[in-house]
C-alpha positions in Angstrom: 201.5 94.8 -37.6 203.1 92.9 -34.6 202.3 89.3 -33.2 201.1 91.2 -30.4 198.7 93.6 -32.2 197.5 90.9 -34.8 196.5 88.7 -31.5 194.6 91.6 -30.0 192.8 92.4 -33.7 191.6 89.0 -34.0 190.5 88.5 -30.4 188.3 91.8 -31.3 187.1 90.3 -34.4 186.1 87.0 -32.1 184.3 88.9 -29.9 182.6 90.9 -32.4 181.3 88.1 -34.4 180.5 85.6 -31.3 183.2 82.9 -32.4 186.7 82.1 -32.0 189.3 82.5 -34.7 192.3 81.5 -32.8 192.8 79.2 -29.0 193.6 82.5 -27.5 190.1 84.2 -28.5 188.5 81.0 -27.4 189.8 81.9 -23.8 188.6 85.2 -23.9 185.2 84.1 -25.5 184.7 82.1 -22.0 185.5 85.2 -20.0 183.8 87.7 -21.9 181.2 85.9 -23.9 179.7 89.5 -25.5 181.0 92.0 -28.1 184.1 94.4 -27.6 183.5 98.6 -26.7 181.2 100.5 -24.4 178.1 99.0 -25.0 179.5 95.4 -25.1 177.4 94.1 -22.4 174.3 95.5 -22.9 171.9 94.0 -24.9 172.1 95.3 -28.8 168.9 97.0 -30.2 167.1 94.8 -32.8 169.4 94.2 -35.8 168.0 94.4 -39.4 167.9 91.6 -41.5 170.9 93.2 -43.8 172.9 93.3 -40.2 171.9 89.7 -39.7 173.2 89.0 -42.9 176.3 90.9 -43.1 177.8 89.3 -39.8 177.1 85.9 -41.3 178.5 86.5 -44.3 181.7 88.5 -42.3 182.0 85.3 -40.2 182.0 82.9 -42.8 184.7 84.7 -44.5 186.8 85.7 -41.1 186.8 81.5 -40.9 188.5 81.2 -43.9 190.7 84.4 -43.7 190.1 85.3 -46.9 188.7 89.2 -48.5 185.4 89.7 -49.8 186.6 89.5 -53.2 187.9 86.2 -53.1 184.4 84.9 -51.2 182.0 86.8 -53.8 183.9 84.9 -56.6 183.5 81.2 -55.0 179.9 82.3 -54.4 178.9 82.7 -57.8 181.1 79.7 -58.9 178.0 77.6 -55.8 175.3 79.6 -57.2 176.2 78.1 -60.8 176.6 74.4 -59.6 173.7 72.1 -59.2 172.6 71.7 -55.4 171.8 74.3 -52.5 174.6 77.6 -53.1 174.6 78.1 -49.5 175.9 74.4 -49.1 177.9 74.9 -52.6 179.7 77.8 -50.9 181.2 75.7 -47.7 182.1 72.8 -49.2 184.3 74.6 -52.4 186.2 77.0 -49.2 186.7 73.8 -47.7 188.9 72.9 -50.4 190.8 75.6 -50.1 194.6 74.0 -49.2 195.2 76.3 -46.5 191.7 75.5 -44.9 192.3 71.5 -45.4 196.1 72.0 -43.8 194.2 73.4 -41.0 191.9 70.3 -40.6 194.8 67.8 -41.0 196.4 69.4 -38.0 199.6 71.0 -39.4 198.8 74.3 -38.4 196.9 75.4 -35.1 195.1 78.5 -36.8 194.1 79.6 -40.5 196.3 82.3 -40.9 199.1 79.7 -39.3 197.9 77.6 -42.0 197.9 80.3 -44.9 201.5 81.0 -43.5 202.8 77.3 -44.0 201.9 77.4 -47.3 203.1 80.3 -48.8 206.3 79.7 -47.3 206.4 76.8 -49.3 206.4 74.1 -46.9 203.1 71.8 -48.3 203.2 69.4 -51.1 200.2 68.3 -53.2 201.3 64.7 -54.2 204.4 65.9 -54.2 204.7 69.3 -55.9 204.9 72.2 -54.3 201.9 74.8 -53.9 202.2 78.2 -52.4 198.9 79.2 -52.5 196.3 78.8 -50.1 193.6 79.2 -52.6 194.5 76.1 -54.5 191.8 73.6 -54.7 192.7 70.2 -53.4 190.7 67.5 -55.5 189.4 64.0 -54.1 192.2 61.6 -53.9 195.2 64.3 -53.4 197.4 63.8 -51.1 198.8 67.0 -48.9 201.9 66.6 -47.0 205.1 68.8 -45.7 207.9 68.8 -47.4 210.8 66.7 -45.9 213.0 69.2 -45.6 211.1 71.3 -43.6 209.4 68.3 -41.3 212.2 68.7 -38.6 211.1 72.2 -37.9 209.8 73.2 -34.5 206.0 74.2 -35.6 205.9 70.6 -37.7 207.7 68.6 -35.0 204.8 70.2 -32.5 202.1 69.2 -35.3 203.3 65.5 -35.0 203.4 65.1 -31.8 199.4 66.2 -32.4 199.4 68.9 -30.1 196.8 70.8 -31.7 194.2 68.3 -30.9 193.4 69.8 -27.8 192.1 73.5 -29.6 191.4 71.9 -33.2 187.7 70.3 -34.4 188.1 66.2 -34.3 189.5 65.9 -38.0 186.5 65.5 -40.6 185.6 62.2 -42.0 186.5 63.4 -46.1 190.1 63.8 -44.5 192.7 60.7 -44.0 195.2 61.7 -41.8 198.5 60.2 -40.5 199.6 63.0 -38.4 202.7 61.6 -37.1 203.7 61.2 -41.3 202.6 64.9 -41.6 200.4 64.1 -44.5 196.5 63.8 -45.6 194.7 62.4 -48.0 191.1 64.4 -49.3 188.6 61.1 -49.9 186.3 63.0 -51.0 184.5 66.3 -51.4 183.1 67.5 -48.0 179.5 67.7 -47.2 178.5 71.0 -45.6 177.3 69.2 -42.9 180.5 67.9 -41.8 182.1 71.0 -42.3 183.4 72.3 -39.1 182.4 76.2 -39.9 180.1 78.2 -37.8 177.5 80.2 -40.5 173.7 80.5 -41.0 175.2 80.2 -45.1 171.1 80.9 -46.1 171.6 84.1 -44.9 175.3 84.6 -46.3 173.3 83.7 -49.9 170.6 85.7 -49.0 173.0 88.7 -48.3 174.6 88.6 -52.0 171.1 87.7 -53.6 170.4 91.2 -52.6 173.1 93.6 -53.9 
């Protein structure tokens, strides 16, 4: 699939599930604040409560640009934890490497962030991780690898040019953008979490299959 065509897909996916993956869907959010095809602008019939729960749970996972089987297994790793799942659910994505690159600022999307990584250009106190899954713990520090800081997309990071189209960095990160590197203090709190989902409903979707 081309830049062009994978641009177009995700603006759909925006519009279809009422929030922006990328600056560019943001735009067209603005301008066309209802869902893409025909019937777009007319108001939808009544959807049932599995509808209601399906687009949550496709929005939470469209955030984190990850596939339903990858989702379904962190879920019943926050339905085995002590504490709310729903809550469980955010905060164990959130430590996702690819999602916390995304928060320091080194990348400007998640699948910008997915791509840093796997082209093995992130350290995790100082060994290299290419994947995105990869839990960060408390205390880790995430930063790009020297060789690869004078390159244009890390230069632009830097310079914090992703600020303008990026969630003010959460409080369980430490960041020193102009280093390129962050520090998890702690576990995130699912309040903090800059994800949009009803997560009730995402739980309450898997509770009944």
């Amino acid at each position: 699939m081309s830049t062009k065509s994978r641009t177009r897909s995700k603006t759909r996916l925006s519009r279809a599930l009422g929030i922006a993956l990328t600056p560019k869907a943001a735009k067209y959010l603005e301008k066309r604040p209802y869902a893409p095809g025909e019937h777009g602008r007319t108001k939808r019939k009544q959807d049932s409560d599995y509808a209601v729960r399906l687009r949550e749970k496709q929005r939470l996972r469209a955030q984190y640009g990850i596939r339903e089987a990858q989702l379904r297994i962190v879920f019943n790793e926050a339905r085995r934890a002590a504490g709310l799942t729903g809550e469980n659910l955010v905060e164990l994505l959130e430590l996702r490497l690819d999602a916390l690159v995304l928060r320091a600022g080194f990348a400007r999307t998640t699948a910008q962030a997915r791509q840093l990584v796997v082209h093995r250009h992130i350290l995790v106190d100082g060994q290299l991780v290419d994947r995105p899954s990869f839990r960060v713990k408390p205390g880790q520090l995430i930063h790009v690898k020297e060789k690869s800081e004078s390159l244009e997309p890390f230069q632009v990071a830097a310079a914090g040019a992703h600020a303008d189209v990026l969630a003010k960095v959460p409080s369980y990160l430490e960041v020193e953008i102009d280093k390129l590197q962050a520090r998890l203090i702690r576990r995130p709190k699912r309040a903090e979490v800059p994800v949009t989902a009803e997560v009730q409903l995402v739980v309450e979707y898997y509770a009944a299959r």
